[in-house]
C-alpha positions as a printed NumPy array, in Angstrom:
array([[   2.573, -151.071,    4.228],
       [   6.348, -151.314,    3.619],
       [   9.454, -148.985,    3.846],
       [  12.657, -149.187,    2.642],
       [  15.043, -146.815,    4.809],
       [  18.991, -146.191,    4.791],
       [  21.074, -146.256,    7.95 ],
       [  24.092, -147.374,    8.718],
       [  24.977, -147.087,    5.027],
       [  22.982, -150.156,    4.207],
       [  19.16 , -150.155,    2.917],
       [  16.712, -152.16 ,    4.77 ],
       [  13.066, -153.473,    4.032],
       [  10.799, -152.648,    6.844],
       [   7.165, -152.904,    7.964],
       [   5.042, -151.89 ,   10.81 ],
       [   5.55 , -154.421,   13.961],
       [   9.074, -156.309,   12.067],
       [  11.841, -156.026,   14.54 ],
       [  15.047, -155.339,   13.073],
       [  18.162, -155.592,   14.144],
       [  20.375, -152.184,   12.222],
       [  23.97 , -150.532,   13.117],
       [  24.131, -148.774,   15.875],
       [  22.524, -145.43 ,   16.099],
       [  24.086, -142.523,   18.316],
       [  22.157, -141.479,   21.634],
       [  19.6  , -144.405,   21.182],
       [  18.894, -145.966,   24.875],
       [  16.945, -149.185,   25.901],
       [  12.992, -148.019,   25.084],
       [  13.472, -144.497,   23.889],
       [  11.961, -143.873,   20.468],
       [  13.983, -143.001,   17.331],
       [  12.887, -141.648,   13.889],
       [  14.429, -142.872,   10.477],
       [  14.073, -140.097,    8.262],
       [  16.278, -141.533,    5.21 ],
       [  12.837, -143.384,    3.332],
       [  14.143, -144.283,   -0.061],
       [  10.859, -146.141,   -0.899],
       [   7.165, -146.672,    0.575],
       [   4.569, -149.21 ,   -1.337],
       [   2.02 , -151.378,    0.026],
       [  -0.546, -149.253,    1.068],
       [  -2.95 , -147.087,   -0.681],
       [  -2.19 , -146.274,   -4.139],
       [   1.162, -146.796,   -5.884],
       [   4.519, -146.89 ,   -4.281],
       [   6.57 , -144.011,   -2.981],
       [  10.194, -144.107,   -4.803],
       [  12.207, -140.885,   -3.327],
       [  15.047, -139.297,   -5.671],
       [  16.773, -139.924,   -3.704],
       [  14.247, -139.866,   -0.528],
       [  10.75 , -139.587,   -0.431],
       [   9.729, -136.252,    0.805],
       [   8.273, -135.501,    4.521],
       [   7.76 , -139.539,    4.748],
       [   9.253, -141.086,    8.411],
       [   9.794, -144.433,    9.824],
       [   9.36 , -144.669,   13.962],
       [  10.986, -146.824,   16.197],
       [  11.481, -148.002,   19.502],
       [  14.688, -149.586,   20.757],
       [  14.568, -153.1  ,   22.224],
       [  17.816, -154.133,   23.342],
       [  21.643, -153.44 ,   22.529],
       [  23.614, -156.835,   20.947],
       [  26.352, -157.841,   19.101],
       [  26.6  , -159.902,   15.541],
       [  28.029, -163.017,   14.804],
       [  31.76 , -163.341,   15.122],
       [  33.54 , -162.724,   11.547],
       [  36.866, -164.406,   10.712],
       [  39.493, -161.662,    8.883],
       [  42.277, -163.811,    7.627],
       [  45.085, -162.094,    5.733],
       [  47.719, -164.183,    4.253],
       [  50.924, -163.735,    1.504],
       [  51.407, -166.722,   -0.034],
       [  55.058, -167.99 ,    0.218],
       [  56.245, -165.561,    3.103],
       [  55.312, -167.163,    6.187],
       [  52.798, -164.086,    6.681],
       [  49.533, -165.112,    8.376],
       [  47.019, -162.754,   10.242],
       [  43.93 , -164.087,   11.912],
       [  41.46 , -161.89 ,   13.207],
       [  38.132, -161.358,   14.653],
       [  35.2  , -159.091,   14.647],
       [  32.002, -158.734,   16.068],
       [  29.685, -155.385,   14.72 ],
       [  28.32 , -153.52 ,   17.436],
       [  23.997, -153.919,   16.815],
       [  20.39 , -152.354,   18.283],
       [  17.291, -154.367,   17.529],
       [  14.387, -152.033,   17.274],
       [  10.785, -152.499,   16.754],
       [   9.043, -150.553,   14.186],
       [   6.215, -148.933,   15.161],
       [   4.927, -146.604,   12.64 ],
       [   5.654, -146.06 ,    9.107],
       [   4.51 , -142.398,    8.206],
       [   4.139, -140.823,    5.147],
       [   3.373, -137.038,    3.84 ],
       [  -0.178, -135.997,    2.452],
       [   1.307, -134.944,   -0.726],
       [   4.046, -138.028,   -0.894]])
């Protein structure tokens, strides 16, 4: 069984045991257990796939939080051509990696 769930303002394709590395979510610590409640899709299982409008109702995605890390550097360079204006930046996005432990879905869903 699959999921698709929103968070971070990006949609991501899970399943039960993937670990995923997603945005960083607000009072999450090492081990502690967190609940995705945005499921915009569930298929794979029994019967036909789940498609919410825009979430499918009373359906869940569980958890737990492996570690804290950070993404791979990204290179912002702004330029304007003939004006001797260069700007070179860097940026690394702030990441949890989670395991997924349970995808749960609604008796009537």
């Amino acid at each position: 069984m699959y999921a698709v769930i929103e968070t971070g303002g990006k949609q991501v394709r899970v399943a039960e045991g993937d670990v995923v590395d997603l945005e960083r979510v607000a009072g999450a610590e090492n081990g502690s257990e967190v609940v995705f409640d945005r499921v915009l899709m569930i298929g794979g299982g029994e019967g036909e796939a789940a498609v919410g409008e825009p979430v499918v109702e009373g359906a869940r995605v569980r958890a737990s939080l492996v570690s804290d890390l950070r993404g791979p550097k990204i290179i912002v360079f702004k330029f304007k051509r003939r004006k001797g204006y260069r700007r070179r930046n860097g940026h690394r996005q702030d990441l949890q990696r989670f395991r997924i432990e349970a995808i749960e879905r609604a008796a009537g869903a």
